[in-house]
N, C-alpha and C positions, 0 to 999 in steps of 0.2 A: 371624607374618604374613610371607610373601616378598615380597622386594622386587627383581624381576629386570627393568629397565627394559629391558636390553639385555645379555645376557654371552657370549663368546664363548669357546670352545673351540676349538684348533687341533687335531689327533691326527696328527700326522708320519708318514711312509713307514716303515719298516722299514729298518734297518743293511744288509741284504743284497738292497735291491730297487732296479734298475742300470733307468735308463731315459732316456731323449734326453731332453735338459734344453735348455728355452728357454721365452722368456716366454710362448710359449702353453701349454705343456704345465703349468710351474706352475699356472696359470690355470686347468688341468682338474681341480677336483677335486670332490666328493661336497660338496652345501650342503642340509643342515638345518635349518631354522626351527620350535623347537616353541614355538605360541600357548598361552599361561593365564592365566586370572584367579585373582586373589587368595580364592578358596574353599578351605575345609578339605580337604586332602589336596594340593594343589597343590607343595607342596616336595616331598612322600616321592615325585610322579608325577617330580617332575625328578630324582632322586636315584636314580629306578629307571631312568631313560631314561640318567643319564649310568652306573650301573653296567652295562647293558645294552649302551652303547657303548664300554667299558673291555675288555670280555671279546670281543664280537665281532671274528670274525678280519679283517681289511683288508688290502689290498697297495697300495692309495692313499691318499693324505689327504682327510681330508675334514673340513668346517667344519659345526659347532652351536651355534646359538643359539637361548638364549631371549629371549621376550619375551613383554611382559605390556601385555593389551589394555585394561588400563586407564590405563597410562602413557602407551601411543604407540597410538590406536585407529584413527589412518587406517593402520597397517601392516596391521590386521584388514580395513579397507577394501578397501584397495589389493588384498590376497587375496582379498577378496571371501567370508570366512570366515562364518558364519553358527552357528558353533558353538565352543567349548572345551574341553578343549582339544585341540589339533589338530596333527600333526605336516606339515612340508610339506619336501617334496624338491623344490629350487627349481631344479636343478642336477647333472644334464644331465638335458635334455629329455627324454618330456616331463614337465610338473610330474605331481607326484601329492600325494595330500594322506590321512592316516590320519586318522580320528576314533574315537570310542568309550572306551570304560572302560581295554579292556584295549590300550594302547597298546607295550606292551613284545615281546608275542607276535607284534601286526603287523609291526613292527619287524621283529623276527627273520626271519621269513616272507619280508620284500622285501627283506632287506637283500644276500642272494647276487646277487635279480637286479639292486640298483642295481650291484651293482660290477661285474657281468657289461658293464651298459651301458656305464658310467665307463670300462671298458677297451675297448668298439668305438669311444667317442666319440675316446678321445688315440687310439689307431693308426690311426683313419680320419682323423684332422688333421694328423697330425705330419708325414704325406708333402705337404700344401698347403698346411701352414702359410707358407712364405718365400715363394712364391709369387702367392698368394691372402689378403687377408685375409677375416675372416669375420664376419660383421655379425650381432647376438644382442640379444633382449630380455631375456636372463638376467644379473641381478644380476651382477657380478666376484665372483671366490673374498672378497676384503677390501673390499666394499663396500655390507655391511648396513648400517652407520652411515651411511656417509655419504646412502643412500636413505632412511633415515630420518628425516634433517635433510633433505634436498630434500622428501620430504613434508609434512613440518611447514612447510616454508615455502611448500608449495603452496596449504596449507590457510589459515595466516595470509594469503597473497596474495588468497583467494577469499572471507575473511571482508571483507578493506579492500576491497573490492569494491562487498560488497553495502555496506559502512559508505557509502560514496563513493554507491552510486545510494540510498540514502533519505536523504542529505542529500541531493540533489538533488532529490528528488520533495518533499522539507520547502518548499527556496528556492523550488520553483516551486508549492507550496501558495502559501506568504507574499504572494507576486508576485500570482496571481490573487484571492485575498481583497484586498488591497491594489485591488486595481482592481476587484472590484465593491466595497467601500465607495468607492471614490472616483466611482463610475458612481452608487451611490443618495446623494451628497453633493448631486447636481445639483436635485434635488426638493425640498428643504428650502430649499435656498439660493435657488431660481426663487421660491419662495410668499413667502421673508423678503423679497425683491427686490421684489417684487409687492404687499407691504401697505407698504414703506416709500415706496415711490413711489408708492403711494394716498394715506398719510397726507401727505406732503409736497406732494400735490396739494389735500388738503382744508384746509390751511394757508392756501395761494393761494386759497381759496374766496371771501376775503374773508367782508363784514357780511350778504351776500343769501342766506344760509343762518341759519335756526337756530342762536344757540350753543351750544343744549343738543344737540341731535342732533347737532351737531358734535363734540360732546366726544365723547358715546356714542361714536360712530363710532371718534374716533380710540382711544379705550378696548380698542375691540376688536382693531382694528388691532396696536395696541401688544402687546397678550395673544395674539394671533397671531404676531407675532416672535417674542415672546419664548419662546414653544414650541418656531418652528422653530427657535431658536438650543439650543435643550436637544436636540432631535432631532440637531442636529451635532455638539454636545458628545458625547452618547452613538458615535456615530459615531468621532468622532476619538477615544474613549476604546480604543472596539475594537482601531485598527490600533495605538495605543501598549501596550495590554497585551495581547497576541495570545501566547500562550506559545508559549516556546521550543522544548519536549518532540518528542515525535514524533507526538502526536497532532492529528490532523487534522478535530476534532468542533468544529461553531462552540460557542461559549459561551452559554447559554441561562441565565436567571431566570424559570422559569415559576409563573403563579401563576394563581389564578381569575382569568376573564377573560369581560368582555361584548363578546362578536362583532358583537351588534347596536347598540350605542351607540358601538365603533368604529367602524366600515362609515358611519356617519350622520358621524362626525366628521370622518372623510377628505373625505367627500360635498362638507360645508360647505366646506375647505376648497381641493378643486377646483372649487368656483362659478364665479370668474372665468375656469378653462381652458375648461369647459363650455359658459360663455356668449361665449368669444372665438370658437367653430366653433358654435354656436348647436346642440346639443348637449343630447338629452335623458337623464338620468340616472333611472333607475326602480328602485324597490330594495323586495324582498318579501323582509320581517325577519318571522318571527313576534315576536306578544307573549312566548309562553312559552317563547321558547326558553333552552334550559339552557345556563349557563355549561360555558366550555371550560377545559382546563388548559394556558398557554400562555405563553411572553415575550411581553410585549406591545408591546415594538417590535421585533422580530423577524414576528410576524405583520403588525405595519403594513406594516412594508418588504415582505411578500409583496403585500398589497392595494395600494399603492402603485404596485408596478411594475406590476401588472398592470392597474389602471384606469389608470395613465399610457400603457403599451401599446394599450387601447383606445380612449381618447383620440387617440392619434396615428393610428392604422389606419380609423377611423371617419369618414368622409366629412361631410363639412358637412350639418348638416339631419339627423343620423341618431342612432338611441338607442344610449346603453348598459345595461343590466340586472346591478344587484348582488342576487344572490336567496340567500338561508340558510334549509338545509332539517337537519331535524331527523331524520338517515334512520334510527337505531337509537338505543337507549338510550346505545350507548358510544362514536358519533362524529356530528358535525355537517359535514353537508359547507356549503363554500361557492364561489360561482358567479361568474363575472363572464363578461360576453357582450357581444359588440361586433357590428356590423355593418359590418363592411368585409370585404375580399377575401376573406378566410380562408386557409389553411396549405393547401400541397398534399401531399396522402395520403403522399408518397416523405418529408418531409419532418416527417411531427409527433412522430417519436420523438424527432428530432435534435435539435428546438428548446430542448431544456433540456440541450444539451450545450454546454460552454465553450466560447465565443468564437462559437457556430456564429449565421450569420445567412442568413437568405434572400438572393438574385441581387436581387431588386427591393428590397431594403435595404441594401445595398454603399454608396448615393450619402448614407444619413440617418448624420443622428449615434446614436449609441451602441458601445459595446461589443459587444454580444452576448453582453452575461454577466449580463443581468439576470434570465432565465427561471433560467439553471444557479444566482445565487443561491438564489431562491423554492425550486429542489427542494432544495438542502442545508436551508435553514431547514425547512421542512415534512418531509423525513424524520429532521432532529434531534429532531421532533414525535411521529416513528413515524405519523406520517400519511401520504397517497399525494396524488399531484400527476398532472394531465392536462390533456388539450384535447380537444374533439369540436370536427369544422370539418369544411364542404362551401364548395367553390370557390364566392364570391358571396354566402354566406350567412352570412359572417361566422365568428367564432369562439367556444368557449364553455370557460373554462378551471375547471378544478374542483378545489379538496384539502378534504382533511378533518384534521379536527383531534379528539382525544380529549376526553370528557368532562367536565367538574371534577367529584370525586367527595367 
């Protein structure tokens, strides 16, 4: 097996060849580069190229190297080679470059006219050389190495590059997941705020209530908190084990899942948001509908934002509609529908884009990154996410979820 990363050959002037000497004329001499890989017959092809240039006749010096495209493969780049192995005359212009079997006979064939060139090139210089300098993309006679090492450090510089921008698209994944869970923190913690400041009012009830229905109540209350507080736990568990890796896939636990006994869950507990804008909620669940296959709070957090969405968008005195329709045997789609303004036509691609918000929502609170969660979670689903809206007529937002099979 050859191992020729880089070898150079000098072949000197001839004892009786008299010719003006200075640093450019040195500089003029015949440069060779022959490319090969490490394949059966590769050494006898170098051994017939360096006996080949043993015997031809020269009246100038000239420089050969090999090199091996498997050692140093941006030099085959850099040439723009596309085959092996391949002889190149890097020097004097213009290049040329041999390819094919019989590499030795080529050779021979151009070798009169490189040196025909090599000698218009030094006596067309020598008279402008002290005068004029001359400016060249071609290698120096002694400067294959060092192009070699500036390659390789072009290429190392071009690798830290891209290292440098996907840690940066990583930090700035981390950042935005970090802030939509801290945007879907606000719903759980509104609801646990909401039942303990209920129960803490049914406390102050005093004796002119019931103490049995009192208890109930506060029973439920209690089993309410303590939900949403597992709903935050889960939450904060997210940003504290978010992996490090480079993947950018949220974390999913999917299991069989009822669409329709969640949908009624959520229902119950935005009663109090519904009934503070007086607010009707209407919801068409089939009986038979088939289980999905899904995380199940991953989905809530889509139904979440989005009836929280149409809570805020929905005008006092006006309905919203949660509907689950059973459109194929392999997906289930589901619906949520407001009545408020609706999305203008330039705008409903955008709306599930990071951070993006409508002009007439600049002055409310949120992020705008609650829609861009819903699509990451629903095509972690391999399911599709949308809205249908007409100016006035509200909006109608739609995904679908897979099967349980």
């Amino acid at each position: 097996m050859i191992n020729y990363p880089l070898s150079i050959i000098h072949y000197p002037l001839p004892r009786d060849f008299v010719q003006v000497s200075s640093e450019k004329s040195n500089n003029k001499r015949l440069q060779l580069l022959l490319f090969i890989n490490k394949r059966p017959g590769s050494q006898e092809e170098i051994q017939a190229i360096h006996k080949c240039l043993s015997n031809l006749k020269t009246d100038y010096p000239f420089e050969f190297n090999v090199i091996d495209v498997g050692e140093q493969p941006y030099m085959a780049e850099h040439f723009k080679l596309i085959a092996t192995p391949a002889l190149l005359k890097i020097n004097p212009e213009p290049r040329q470059t041999l390819t094919g079997t019989n590499l030795v006979a080529k050779l021979e064939y151009w070798w009169p006219r490189w040196q025909r060139s090599l000698a218009e090139s030094i006596y067309d210089d020598n008279s402008q050389f002290e005068s004029q300098p001359v400016i060249s993309d071609q290698l120096p006679a002694n400067s294959i190495n060092c192009a070699a090492e500036l390659m390789e450090m072009s290429d190392e510089i071009f690798r830290l590059k891209r290292e440098k921008e996907q840690l940066q698209a990583q930090l700035k994944f981390k950042d935005r997941i970090i802030t939509m869970l801290a945007h879907d923190l606000r719903n759980p913690l509104t609801a646990l705020s909401l039942a303990l400041e209920t129960l803490e009012s049914t406390q102050k009830m005093g004796k002119s209530e019931s103490v049995k229905s009192s208890g109930n109540f506060a029973q439920r209350l209690i089993k309410q908190a303590r939900y949403q507080v597992q709903v935050i736990d889960r939450m904060i568990a997210d940003i504290l084990e978010r992996p490090i890796g480079k993947s950018t896939k949220l974390q999913l636990e999917p299991d069989k899942l009822d669409l329709g006994a969640l949908c009624l869950e959520i229902k119950r507990e935005f009663r109090d948001r519904l009934k503070s804008k007086k607010l009707q909620l209407r919801t068409d669940i089939p009986n038979d509908l088939p289980l999905v296959y899904a995380d199940r709070e991953r989905i809530r957090q889509v139904i979440v934002n989005l009836l929280d969405n149409a809570i805020k968008y929905t005008p006092k005195e006006g309905e919203i509609q949660i509907i689950i329709l059973d459109r194929t045997t392999q997906k289930v789609q589901v619906t949520v529908c407001d009545s408020g303004l609706g999305i203008p036509k330039e705008n409903r691609d955008r709306i599930f884009e990071d951070s993006f918000r409508l002009k007439r929502d600049k002055s409310k609170e949120g992020y705008g990154i609650g829609l861009a969660l819903c699509r990451r979670i629903i095509s972690s689903h391999y399911g599709k996410i949308w809205v249908d809206s007409s100016p006035n007529n509200g909006s109608c937002f739609h995904f679908t979820l897979p099967v349980y099979r």
